[in-house]
C-alpha positions as CSV (number, residue, x, y, z in Angstrom):
1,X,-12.5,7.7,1.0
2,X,-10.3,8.1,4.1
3,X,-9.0,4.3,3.5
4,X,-8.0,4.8,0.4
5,X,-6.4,8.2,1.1
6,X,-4.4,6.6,3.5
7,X,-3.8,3.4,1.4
8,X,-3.0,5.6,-1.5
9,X,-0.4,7.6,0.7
10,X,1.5,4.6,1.2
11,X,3.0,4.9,-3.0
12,X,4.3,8.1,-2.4
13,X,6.5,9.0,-5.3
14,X,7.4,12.8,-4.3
15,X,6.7,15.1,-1.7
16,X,7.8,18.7,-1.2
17,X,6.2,22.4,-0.3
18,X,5.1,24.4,-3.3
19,X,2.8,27.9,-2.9
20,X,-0.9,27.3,-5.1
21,X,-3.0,30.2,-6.3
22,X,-6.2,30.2,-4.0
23,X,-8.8,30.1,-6.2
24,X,-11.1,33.0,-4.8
25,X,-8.8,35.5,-3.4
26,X,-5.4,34.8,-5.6
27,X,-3.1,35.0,-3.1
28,X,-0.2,32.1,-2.9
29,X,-0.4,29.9,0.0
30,X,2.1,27.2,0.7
31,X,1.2,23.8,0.8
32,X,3.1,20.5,1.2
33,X,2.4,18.4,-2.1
34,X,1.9,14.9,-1.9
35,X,2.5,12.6,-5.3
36,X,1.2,9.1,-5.5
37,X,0.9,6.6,-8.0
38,X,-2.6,8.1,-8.5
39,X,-3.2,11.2,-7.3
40,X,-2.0,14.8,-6.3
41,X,-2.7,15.6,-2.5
42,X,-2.0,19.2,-0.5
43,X,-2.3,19.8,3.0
44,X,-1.8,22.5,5.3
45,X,1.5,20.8,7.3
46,X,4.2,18.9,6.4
47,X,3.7,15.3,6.6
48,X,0.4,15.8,8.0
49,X,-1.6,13.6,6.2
50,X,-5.1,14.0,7.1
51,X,-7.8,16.7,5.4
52,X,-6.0,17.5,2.2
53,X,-7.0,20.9,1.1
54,X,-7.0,19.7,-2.4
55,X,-7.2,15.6,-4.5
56,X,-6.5,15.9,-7.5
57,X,-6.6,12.2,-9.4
58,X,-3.8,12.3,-11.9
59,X,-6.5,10.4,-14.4
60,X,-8.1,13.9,-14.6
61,X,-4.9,15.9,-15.6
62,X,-4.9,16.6,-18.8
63,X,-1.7,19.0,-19.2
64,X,1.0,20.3,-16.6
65,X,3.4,23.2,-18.1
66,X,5.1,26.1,-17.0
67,X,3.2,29.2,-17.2
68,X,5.6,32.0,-16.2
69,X,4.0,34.3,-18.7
70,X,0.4,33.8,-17.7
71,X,1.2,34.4,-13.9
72,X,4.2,37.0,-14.1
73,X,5.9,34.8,-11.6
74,X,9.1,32.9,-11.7
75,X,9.2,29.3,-11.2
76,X,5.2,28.6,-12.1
77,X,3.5,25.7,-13.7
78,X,-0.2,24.8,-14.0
79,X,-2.1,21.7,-13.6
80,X,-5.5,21.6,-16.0
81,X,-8.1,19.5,-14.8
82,X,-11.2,19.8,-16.4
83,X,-12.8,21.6,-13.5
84,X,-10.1,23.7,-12.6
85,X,-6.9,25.3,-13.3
86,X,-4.2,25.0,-10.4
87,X,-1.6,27.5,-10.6
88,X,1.4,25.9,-8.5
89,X,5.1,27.8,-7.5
90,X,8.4,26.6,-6.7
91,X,11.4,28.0,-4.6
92,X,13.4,26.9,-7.7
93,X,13.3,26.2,-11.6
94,X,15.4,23.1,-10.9
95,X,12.2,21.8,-8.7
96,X,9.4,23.2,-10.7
97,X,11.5,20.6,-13.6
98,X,11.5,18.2,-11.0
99,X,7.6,18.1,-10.1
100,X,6.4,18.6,-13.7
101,X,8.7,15.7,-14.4
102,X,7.4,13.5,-11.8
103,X,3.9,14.2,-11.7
104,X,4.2,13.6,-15.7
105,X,5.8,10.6,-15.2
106,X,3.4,9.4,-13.1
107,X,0.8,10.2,-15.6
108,X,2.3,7.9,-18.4
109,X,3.0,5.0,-15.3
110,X,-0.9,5.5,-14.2
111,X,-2.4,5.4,-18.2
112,X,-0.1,2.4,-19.2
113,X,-1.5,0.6,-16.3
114,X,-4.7,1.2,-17.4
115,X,-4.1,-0.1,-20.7
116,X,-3.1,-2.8,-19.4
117,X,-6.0,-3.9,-17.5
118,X,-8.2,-2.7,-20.8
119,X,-6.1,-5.5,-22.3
120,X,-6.6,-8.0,-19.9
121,X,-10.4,-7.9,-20.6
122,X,-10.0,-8.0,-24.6
């Protein structure tokens, strides 16, 4: 997993700090996001990559929205997987634009090349 990680890390497409919801106490912690071709990493420091505190595959995404009204909050979006819920917040709406935008992106990039190889083996 580590050799991929780090083979993965190499297609970074966007990178930034954001504040998630912790899942058992709800408090906002800030973590620096990581955006591959593939997948969604957080860690603990900035440009730290080793332990993320979270992967999330962006095959397993299934929607990525604001959410203001379901958090109060200014400047929220979630990411629905379908084992969790991630609850994610910017310093700014120009940036929460910015990651939805990318990380969606990425999403239509990640499923085109899939059809693609689907087709290759028709």
């Amino acid at each position: 997993m580590q050799n991929n990680m780090l083979e993965d890390l190499k297609n970074i497409m966007k990178e930034g700090w954001l504040e998630k919801e912790s899942r058992v106490f709800k408090t906002w912690r800030k973590r620096w996001f990581v955006l591959t071709t593939t997948t969604l990493y957080t860690f603990k420091a900035e440009k730290q990559y080793s332990n993320p505190t979270e992967i999330i595959p962006l095959s397993t995404i299934s929607t990525i929205k604001s959410c203001q009204e379901e958090t109060n909050r200014e400047n929220t979006f979630k990411i629905d997987t379908p084992e969790t819920t991630f609850f994610l917040m910017s310093n700014n709406n120009q940036e929460k634009e910015a990651w939805i935008g990318a990380i969606g992106k990425a999403m239509v990039k990640l499923h085109m090349k899939k059809n693609q190889k689907d087709d290759d083996f028709d």
